[in-house]
C-alpha positions as CSV (number, residue, x, y, z in Angstrom):
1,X,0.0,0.0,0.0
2,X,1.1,3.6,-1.1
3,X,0.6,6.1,1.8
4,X,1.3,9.5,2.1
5,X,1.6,11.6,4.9
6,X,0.2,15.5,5.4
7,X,2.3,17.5,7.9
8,X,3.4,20.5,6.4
9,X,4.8,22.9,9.4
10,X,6.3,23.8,11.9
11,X,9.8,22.6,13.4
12,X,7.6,21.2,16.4
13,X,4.8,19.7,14.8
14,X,6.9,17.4,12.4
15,X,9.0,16.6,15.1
16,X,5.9,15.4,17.0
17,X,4.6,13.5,14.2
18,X,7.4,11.5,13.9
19,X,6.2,8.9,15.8
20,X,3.3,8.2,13.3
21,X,5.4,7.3,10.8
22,X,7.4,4.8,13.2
23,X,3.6,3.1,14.2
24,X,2.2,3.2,10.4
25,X,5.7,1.5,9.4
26,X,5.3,-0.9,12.8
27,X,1.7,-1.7,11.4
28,X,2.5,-2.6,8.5
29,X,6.3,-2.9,7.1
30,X,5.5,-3.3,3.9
31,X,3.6,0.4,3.6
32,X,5.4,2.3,0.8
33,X,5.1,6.4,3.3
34,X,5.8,9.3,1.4
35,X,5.9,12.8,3.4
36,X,4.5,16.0,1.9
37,X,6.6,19.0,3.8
38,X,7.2,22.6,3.3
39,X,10.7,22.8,1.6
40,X,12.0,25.0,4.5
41,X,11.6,21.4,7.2
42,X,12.5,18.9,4.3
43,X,15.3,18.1,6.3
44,X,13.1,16.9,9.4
45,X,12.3,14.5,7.2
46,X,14.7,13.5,4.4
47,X,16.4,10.1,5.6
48,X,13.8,9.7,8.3
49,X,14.3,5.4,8.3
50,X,10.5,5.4,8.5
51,X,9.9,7.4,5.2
52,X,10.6,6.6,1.8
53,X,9.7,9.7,-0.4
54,X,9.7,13.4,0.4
55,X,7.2,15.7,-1.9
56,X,8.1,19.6,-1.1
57,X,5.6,22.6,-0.4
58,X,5.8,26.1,-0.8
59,X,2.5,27.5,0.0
60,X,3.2,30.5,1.8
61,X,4.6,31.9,-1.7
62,X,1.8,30.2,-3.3
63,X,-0.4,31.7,-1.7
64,X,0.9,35.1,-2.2
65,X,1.1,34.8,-6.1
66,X,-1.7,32.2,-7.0
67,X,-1.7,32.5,-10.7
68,X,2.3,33.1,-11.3
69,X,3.8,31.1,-14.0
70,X,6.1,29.7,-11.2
71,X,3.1,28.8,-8.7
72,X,1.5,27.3,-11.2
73,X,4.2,25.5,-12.4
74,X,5.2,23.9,-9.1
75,X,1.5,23.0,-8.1
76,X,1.3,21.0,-11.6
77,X,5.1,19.1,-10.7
78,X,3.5,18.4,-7.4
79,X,0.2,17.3,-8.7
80,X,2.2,14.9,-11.6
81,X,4.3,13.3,-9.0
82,X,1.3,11.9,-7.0
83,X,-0.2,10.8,-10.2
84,X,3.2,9.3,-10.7
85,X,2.9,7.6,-7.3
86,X,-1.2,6.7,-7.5
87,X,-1.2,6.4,-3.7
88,X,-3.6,4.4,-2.2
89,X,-4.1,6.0,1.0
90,X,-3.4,10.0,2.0
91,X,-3.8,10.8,6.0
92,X,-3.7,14.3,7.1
93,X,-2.4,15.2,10.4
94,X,-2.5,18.6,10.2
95,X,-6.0,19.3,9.4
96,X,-5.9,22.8,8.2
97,X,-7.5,23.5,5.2
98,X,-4.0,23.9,3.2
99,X,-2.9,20.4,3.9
100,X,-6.4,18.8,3.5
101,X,-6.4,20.9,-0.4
102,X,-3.2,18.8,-0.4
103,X,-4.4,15.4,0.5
104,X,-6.9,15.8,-1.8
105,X,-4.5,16.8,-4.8
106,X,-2.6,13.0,-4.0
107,X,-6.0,12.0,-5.8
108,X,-6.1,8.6,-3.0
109,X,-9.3,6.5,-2.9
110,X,-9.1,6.9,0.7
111,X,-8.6,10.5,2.7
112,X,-8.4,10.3,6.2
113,X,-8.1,13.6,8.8
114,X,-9.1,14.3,12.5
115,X,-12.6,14.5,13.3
116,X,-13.7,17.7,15.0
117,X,-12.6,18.9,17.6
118,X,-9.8,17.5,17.1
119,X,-8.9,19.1,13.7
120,X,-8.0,22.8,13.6
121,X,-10.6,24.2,10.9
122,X,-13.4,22.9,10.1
123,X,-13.3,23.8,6.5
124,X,-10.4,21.4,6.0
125,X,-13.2,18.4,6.4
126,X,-14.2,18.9,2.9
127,X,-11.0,16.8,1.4
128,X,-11.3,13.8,3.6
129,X,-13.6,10.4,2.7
130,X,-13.1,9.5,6.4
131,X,-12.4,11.0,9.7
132,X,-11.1,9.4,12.8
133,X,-11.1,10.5,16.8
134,X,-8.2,12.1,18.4
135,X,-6.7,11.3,21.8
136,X,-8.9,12.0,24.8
137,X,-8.7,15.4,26.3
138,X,-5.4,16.3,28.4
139,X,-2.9,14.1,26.3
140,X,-0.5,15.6,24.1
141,X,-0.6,15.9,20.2
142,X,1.6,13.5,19.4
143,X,-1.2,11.2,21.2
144,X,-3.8,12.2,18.7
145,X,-1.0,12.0,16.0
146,X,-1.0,8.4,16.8
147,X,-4.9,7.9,16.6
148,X,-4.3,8.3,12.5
149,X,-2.3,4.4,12.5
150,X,-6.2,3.7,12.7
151,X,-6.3,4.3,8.8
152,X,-4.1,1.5,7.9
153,X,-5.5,-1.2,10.5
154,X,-3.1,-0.5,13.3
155,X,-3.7,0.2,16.8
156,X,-1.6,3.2,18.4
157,X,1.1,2.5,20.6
158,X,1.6,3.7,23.6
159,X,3.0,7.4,23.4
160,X,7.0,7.2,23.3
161,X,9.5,10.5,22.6
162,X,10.0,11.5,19.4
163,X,13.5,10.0,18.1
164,X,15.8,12.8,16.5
165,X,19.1,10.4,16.7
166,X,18.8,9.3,13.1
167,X,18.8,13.3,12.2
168,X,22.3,13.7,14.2
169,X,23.7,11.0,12.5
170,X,22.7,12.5,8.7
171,X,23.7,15.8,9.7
172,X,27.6,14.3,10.4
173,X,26.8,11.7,7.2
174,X,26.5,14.7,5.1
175,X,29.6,16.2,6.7
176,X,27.4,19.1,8.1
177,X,29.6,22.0,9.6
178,X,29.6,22.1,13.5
179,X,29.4,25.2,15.6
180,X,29.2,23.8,18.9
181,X,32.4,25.1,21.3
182,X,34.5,22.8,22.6
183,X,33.6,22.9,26.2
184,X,31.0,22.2,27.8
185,X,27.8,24.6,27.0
186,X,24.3,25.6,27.6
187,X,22.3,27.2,24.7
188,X,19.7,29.6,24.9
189,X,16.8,29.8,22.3
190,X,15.3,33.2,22.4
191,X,12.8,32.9,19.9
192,X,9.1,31.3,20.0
193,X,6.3,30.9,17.0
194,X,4.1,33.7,18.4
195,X,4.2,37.0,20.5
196,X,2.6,35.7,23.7
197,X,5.2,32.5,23.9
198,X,8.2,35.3,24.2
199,X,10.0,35.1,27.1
200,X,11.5,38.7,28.1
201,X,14.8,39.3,27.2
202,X,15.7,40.3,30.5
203,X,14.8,37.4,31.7
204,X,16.8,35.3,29.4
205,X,19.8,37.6,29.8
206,X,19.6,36.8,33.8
207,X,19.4,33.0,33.1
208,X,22.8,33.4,30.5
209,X,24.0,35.2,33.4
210,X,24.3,32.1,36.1
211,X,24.6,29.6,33.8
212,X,27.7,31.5,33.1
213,X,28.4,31.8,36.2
214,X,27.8,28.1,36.7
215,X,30.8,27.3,34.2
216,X,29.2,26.6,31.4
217,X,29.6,28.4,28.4
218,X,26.5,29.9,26.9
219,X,25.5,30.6,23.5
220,X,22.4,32.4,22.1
221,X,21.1,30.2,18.9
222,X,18.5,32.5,16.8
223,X,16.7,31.9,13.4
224,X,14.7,33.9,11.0
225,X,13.6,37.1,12.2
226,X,15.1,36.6,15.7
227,X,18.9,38.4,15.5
228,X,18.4,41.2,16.8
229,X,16.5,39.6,19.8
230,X,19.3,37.6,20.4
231,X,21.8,40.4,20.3
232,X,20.0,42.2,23.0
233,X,20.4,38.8,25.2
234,X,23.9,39.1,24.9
235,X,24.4,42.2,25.8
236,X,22.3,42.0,28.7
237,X,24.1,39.1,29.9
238,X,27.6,40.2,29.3
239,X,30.9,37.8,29.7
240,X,30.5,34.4,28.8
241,X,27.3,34.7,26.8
242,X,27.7,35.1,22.8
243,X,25.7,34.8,20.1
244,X,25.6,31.3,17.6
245,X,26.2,31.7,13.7
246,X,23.1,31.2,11.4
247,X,22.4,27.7,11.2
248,X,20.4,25.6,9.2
249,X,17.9,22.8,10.6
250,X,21.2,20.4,10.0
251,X,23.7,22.6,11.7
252,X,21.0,23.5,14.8
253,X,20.8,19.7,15.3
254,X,24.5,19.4,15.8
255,X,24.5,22.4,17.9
256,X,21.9,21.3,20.4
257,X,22.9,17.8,20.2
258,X,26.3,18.7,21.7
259,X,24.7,20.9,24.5
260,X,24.8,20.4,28.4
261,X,21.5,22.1,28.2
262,X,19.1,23.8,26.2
263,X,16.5,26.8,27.5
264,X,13.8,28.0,25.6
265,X,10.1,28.9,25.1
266,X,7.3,27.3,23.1
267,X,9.3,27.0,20.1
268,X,10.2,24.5,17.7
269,X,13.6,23.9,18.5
270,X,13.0,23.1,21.7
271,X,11.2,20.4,20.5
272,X,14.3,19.1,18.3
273,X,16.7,19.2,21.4
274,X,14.2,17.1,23.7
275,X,14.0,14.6,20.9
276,X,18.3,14.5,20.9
277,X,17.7,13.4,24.5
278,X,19.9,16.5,25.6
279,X,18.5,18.1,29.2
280,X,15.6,20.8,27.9
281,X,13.9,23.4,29.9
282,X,10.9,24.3,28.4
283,X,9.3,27.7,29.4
284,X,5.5,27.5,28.5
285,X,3.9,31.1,29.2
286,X,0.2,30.9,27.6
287,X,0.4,27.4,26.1
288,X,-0.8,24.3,27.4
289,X,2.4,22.0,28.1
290,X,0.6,18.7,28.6
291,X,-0.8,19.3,25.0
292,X,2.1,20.9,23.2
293,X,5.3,20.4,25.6
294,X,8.8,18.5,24.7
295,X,8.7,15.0,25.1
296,X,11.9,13.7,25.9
297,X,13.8,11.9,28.5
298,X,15.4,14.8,30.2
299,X,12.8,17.5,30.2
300,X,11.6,19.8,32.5
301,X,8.7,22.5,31.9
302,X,8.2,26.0,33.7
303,X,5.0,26.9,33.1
304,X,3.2,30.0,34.0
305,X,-0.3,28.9,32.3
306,X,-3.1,26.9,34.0
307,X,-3.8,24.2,32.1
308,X,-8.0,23.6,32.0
309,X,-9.6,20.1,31.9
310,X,-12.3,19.9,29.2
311,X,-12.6,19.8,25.5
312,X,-11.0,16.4,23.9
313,X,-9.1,18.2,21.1
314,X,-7.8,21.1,23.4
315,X,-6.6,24.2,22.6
316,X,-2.9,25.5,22.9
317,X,-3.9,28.3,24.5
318,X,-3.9,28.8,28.3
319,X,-4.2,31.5,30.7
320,X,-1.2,32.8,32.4
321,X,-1.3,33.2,36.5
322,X,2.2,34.2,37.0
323,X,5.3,35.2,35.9
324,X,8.0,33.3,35.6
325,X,11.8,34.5,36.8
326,X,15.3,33.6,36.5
327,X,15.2,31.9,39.1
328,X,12.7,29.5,38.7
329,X,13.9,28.7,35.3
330,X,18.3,28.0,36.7
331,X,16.6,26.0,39.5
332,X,14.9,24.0,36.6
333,X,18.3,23.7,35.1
334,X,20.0,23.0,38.0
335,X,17.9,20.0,39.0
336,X,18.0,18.5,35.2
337,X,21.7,18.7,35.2
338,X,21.9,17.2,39.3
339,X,19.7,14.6,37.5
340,X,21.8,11.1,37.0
341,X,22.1,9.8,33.4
């Protein structure tokens, strides 16, 4: 059977859907599972040993030129290769109407997305021929992620850490160049997918600070849109702290792989360095962290949300009742780092 799999974006979301494509290869090994990815996170899933093919988006820019040559171009190359393919079965995990228009260009018998309310928009509904339940309310996405090995017969497994080891070992494969400093270090991600994730710069330039102070060296990793934020860490924290190169998704793997500890917000590469099993504090400040925190084995979350019992598909939303310090976030470190192997 010919399956392909809808999960377009982000960093976080692919990384926590990675564990489908281990259960619908566990199901059944002899599924032929293609990915369809925005070309930016291609590499979050090129060589993945559960995937076999890897069709490219771009439909931010497609959306902003609809009837350019180019767009038009690229959706007709898309389109022909899943003609090429004639896949059997297309499962969308996203659920927003851009991936379901997707699944429905594979032009499979058999369309399968989240029921509501587990799916984000509604809308996307109109692609699918079936629907299947999420997880129960107060588990994590990667739960209902799992729900979807329904479509090819299997049932879900019980909810493991997403595995980024194989992506380490492409990166050095493919002779990746490594920015990580040569003694031990802590990095600092400064970034986060949406205003009211951002943690205060002051605050992250007082957690540089003692983890400085602590010995470790400290750098500031950043990606688009994010330098200047992450100068202005720097220079609030002062000696020890400096700021990381650019990196690509490749080059950030090695970096956080190599880390004594990575501290962030809601943001996708927090996500990557839980799933490299390095020791991740996770600062969730209106985001539910049972739903949408790291999974990995040496996590810890700060959160400053409460998180509400109720509907089944959940929202990532939650509403803050403090703020959270320095302080509460080194002790976090601290105690992750005290933590035996």
């Amino acid at each position: 059977m010919r399956v392909v799999l809808v999960r377009l974006s982000a960093l976080g979301d692919i990384i926590h859907t990675w564990p489908l494509a281990v259960a619908l290869r566990e199901a059944d090994p002899g599924l032929h599972v293609s990915w369809v990815v925005e070309a930016p996170f291609a590499p979050l899933v090129e060589g993945h040993p559960s995937i076999d093919a890897v069709f490219t988006t771009r439909t931010r820019a497609w959306r902003r030129r609809p009837l350019s040559p180019s767009t038009r171009a690229e959706i007709a190359l898309l389109r022909g290769r899943f003609h090429e393919l004639q896949p059997d079965l297309a499962i969308d995990s996203q659920g927003l109407v851009k991936s379901a228009l997707i699944c429905r260009w594979t032009g499979a018998q058999r369309r399968v997305g989240l029921a509501r309310p587990w799916r984000r928009e509604r809308l996307a509904g109109f692609a699918y021929t079936e629907t299947l339940r999420g997880a129960p309310g107060g588990t994590h996405v990667a739960a209902t992620n799992l729900e979807l090995v329904r479509a090819v017969g299997g049932d879900p497994p019980a909810l493991t850490p997403p595995d980024g080891s194989w992506l380490l070992e492409r990166a050095r494969a493919l002779e990746t160049a490594d920015h990580s400093p040569k003694h031990p270090f802590a990095v600092i991600l400064p970034g986060a997918g949406g205003a009211h994730k951002v943690l205060a710069e002051t605050t992250l330039a007082a957690v540089g600070r003692e983890l400085a102070g602590s010995g470790l060296e400290v750098v500031v990793a950043w990606g688009p849109g994010e330098i200047d934020r992450a100068r202005r860490v720097v220079e609030g924290a002062g000696s020890g702290v400096r700021m990381a190169p650019p990196t690509n998704i490749l080059e950030l793997s090695l970096l956080l792989g190599g880390a004594a500890l990575v501290v962030g917000g809601d943001t996708g590469p927090v996500h990557l360095a839980a799933s490299l099993s390095v020791p991740t504090v996770a600062v969730f400040l209106a985001s539910d962290s049972r739903r949408n925190g790291p999974l990995g084995p040496k996590t810890a979350v700060v959160a400053a949300a409460r998180e509400v019992d109720g509907a089944p598909g959940g929202t990532a939303r939650a509403r803050p009742v403090h703020n959270v310090g320095s302080a509460e976030i080194v002790d976090s470190a601290q105690k992750l780092l005290d933590t035996p192997s």
